[in-house]
Short mmCIF file of the C-alpha atoms (twelve columns), coordinates in Angstrom:
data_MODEL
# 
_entry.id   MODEL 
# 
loop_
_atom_site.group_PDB 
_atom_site.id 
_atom_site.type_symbol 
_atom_site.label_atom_id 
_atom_site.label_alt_id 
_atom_site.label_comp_id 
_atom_site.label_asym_id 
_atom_site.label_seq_id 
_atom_site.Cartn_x 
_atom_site.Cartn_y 
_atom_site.Cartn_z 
_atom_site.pdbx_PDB_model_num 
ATOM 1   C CA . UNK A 1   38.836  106.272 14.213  1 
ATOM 2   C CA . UNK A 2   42.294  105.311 14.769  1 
ATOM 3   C CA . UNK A 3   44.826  108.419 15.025  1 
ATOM 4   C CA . UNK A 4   47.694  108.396 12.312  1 
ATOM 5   C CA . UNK A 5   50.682  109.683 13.082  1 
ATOM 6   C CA . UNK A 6   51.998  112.585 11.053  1 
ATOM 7   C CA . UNK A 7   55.854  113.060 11.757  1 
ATOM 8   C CA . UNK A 8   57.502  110.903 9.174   1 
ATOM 9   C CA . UNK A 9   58.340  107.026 8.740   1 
ATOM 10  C CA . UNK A 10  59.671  107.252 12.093  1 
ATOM 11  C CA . UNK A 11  56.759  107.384 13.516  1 
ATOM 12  C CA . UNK A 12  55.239  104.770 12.104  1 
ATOM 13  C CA . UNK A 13  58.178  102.519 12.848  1 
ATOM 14  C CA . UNK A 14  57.372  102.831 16.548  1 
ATOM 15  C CA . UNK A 15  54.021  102.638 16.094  1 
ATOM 16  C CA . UNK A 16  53.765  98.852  14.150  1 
ATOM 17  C CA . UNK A 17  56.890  98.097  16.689  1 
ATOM 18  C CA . UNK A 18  54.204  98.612  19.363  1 
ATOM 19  C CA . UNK A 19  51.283  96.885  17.665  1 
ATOM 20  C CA . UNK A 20  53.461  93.993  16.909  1 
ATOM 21  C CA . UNK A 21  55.092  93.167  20.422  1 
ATOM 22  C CA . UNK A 22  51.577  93.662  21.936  1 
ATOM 23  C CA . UNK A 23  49.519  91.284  19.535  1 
ATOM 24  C CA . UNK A 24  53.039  89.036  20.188  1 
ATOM 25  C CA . UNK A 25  52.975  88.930  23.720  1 
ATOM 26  C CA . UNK A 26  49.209  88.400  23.844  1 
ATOM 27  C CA . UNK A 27  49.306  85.598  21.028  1 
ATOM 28  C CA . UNK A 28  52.226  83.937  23.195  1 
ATOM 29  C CA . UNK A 29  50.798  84.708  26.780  1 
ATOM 30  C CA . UNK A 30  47.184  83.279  25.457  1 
ATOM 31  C CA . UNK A 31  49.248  80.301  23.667  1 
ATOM 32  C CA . UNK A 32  51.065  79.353  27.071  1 
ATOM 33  C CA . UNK A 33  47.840  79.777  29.140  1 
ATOM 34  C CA . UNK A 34  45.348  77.686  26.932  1 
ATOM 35  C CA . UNK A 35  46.308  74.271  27.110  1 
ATOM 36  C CA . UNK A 36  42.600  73.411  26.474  1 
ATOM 37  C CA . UNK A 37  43.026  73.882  22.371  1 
ATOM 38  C CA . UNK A 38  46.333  72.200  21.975  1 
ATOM 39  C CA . UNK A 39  45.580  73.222  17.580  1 
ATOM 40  C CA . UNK A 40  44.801  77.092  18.696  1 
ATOM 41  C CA . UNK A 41  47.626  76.996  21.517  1 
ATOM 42  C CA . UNK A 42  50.115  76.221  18.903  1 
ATOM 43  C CA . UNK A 43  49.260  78.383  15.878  1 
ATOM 44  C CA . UNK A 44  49.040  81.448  18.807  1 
ATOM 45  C CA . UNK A 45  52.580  80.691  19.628  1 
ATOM 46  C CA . UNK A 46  53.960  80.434  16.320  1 
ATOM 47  C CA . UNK A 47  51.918  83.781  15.817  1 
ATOM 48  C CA . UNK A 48  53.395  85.769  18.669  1 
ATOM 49  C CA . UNK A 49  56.709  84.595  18.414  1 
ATOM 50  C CA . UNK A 50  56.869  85.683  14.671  1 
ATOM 51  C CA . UNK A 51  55.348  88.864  15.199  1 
ATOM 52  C CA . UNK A 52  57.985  89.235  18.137  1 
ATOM 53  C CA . UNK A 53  60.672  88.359  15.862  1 
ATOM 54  C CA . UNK A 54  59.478  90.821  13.660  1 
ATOM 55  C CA . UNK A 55  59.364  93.799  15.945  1 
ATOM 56  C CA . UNK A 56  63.137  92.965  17.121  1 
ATOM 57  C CA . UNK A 57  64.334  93.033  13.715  1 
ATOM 58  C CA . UNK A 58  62.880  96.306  13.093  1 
ATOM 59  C CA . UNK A 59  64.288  97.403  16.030  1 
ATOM 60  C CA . UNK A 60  67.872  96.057  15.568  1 
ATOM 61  C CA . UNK A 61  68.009  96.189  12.194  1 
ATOM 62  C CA . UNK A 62  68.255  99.998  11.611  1 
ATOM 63  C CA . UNK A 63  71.054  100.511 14.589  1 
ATOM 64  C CA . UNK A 64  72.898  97.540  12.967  1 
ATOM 65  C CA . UNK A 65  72.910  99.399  9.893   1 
ATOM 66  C CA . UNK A 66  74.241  102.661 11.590  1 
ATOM 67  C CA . UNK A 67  76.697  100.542 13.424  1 
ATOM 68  C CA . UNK A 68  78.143  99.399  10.426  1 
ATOM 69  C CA . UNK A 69  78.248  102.523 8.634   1 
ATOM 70  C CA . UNK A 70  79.849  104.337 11.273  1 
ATOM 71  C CA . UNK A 71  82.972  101.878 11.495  1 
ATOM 72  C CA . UNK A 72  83.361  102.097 7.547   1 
ATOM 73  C CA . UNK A 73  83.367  106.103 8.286   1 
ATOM 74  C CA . UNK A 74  85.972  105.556 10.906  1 
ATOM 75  C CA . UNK A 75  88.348  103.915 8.701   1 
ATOM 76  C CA . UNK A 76  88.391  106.786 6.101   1 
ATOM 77  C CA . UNK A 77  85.381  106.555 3.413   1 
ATOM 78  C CA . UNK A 78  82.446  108.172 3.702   1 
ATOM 79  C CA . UNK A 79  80.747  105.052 4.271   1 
ATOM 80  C CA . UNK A 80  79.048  101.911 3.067   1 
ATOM 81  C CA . UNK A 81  77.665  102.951 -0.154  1 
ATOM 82  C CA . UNK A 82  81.041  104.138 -1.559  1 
ATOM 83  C CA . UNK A 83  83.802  101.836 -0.531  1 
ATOM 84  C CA . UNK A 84  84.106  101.183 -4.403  1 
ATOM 85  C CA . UNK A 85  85.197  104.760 -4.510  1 
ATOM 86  C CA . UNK A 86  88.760  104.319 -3.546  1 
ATOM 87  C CA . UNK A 87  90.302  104.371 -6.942  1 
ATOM 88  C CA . UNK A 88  93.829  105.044 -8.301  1 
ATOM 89  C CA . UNK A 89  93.035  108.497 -8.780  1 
ATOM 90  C CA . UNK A 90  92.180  109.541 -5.256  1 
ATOM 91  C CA . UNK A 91  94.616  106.862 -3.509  1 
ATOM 92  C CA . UNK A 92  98.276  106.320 -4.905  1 
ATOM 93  C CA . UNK A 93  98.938  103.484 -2.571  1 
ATOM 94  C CA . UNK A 94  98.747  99.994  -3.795  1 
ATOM 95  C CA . UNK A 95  99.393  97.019  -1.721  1 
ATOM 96  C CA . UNK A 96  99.709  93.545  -3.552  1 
ATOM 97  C CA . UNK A 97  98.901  91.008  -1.007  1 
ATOM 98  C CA . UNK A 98  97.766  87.400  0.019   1 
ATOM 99  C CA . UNK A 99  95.126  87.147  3.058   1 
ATOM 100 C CA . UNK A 100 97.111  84.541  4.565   1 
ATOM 101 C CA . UNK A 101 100.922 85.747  4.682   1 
ATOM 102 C CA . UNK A 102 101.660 86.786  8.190   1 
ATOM 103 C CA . UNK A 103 103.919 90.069  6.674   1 
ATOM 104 C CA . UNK A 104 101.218 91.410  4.578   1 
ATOM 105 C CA . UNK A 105 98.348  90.999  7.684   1 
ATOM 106 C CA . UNK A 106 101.229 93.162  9.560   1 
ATOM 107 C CA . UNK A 107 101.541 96.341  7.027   1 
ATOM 108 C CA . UNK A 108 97.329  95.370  6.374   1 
ATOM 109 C CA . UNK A 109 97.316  96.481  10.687  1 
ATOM 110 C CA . UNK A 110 99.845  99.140  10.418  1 
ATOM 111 C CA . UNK A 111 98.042  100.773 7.583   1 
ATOM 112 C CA . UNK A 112 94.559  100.006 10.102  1 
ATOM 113 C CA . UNK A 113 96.096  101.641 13.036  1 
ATOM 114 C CA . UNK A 114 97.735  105.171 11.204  1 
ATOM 115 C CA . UNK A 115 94.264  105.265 8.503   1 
ATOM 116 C CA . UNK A 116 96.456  105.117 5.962   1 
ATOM 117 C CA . UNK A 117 93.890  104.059 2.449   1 
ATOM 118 C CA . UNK A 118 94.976  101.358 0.301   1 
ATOM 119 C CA . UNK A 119 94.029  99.502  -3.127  1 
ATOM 120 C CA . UNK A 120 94.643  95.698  -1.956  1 
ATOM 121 C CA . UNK A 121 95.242  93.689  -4.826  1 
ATOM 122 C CA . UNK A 122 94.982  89.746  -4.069  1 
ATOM 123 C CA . UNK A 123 97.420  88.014  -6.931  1 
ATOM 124 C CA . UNK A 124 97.745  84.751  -5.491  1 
ATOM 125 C CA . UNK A 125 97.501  82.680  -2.062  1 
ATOM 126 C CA . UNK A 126 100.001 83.004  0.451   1 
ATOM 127 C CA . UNK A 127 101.994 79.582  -0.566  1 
ATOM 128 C CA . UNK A 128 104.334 77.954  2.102   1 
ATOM 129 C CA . UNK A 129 108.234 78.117  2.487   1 
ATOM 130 C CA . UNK A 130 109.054 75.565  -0.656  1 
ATOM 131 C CA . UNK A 131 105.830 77.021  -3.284  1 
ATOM 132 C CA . UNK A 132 104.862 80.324  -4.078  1 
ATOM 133 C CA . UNK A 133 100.975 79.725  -3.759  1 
ATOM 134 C CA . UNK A 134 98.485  79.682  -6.013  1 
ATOM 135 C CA . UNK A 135 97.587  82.111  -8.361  1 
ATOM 136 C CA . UNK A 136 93.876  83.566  -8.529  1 
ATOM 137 C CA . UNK A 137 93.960  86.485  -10.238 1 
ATOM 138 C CA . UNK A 138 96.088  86.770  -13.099 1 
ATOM 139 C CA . UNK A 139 95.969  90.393  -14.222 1 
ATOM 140 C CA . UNK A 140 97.044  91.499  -10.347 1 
ATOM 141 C CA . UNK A 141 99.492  88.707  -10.874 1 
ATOM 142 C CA . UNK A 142 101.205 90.178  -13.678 1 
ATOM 143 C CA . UNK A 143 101.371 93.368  -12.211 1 
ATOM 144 C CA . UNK A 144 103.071 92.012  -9.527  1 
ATOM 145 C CA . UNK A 145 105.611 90.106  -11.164 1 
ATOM 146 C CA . UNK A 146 106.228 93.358  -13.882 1 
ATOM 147 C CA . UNK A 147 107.308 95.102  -11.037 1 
ATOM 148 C CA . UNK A 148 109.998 92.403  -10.846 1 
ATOM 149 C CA . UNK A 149 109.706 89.891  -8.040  1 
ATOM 150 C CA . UNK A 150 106.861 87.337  -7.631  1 
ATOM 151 C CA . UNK A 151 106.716 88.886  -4.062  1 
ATOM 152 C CA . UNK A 152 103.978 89.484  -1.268  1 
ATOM 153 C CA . UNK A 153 103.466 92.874  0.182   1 
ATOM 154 C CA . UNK A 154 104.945 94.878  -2.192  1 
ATOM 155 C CA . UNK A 155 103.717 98.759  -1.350  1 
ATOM 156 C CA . UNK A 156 103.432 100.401 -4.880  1 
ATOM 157 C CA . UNK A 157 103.265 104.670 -4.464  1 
ATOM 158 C CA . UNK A 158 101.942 105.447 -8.136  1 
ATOM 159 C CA . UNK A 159 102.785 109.258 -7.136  1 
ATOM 160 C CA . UNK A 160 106.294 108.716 -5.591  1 
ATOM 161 C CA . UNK A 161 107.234 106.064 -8.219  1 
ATOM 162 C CA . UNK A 162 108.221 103.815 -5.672  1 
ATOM 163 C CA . UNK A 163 107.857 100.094 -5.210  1 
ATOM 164 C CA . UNK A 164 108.721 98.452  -1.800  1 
ATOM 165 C CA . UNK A 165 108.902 94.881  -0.894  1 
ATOM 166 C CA . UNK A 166 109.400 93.425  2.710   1 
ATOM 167 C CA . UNK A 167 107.075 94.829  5.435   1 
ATOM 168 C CA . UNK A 168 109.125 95.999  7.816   1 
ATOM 169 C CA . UNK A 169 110.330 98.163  4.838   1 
ATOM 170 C CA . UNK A 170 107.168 99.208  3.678   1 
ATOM 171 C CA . UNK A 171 105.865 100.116 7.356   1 
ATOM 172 C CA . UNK A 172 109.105 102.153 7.795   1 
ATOM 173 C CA . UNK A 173 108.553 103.837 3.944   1 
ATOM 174 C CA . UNK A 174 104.432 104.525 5.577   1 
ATOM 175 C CA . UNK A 175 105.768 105.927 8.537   1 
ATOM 176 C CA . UNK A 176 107.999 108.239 7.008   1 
ATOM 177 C CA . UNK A 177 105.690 109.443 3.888   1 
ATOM 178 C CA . UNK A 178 102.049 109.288 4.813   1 
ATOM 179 C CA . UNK A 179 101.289 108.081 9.301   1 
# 
């Protein structure tokens, strides 16, 4: 009778992980030895390299996971599950924004580098020197534009009252109130 681990899922992780690189490396090792069956030397292959495949996943999986929890932790949430958490309420920064602007990647990297939280808000593209870009979210548009200028970055502090455009400005502003 086969002994079952009782310490938790864990445990029983390690245990298939086992089982499944040993039937893997036998199915592959008899699959590269047989050349007699060329119909059994295949299907053993295909058998051990899946349940190889398998066993690495389970292994990497969980760590890649943790990995990627642990940098959303270092940037200031309390991890995966509740980036939509950062809300109006709990951070009064608000930085409209278009992924492609060189100035708003630079107050993006300051805010990075001093863990200061912001609410991005993406109204349009970044455009070019003669257009303004394209617009692709309208309500974030208008908001942008109500606070007078159809201008990207412009830093909003909702509990300051103060709206900033020009990055050097806002990184200054960030420095001074919240780095």
């Amino acid at each position: 009778m086969p002994v079952i681990p009782s310490t938790g899922t864990g445990e029983w992780r390690r245990v298939a992980v086992g089982v499944l690189l040993v039937v893997g490396s036998l199915a592959s090792l008899g699959g590269a030895v047989d050349q007699a069956g060329a119909v059994v030397t295949e299907g053993l292959a295909y058998v051990g390299t899946a349940a190889v495949v398998v066993a690495a996943g389970s292994v990497v999986g969980p760590w890649v996971r943790r990995s990627i929890a642990g940098g959303v932790e270092s940037f200031g949430t309390t991890g995966a599950r509740n980036w939509n958490r950062v809300d109006k309420e709990t951070t009064p920064l608000e930085l409209y924004q278009a992924e492609g602007c060189p100035y708003c990647r630079r107050v993006r990297k300051f805010c990075t580098r001093a863990g200061i939280t912001v609410i991005l808000h993406n109204p349009r593209t970044a455009g070019t020197m003669l257009t303004p870009g394209r617009v692709t979210n309208e309500t974030a548009h208008e908001e942008l534009t109500g606070y007078g200028k159809d201008q990207v970055p412009l830093l909003v502090d909702t509990d300051r009252e103060e709206a900033i455009y020009e990055s050097d400005e806002i990184i200054d502003y960030l420095r001074a109130q919240y780095a």
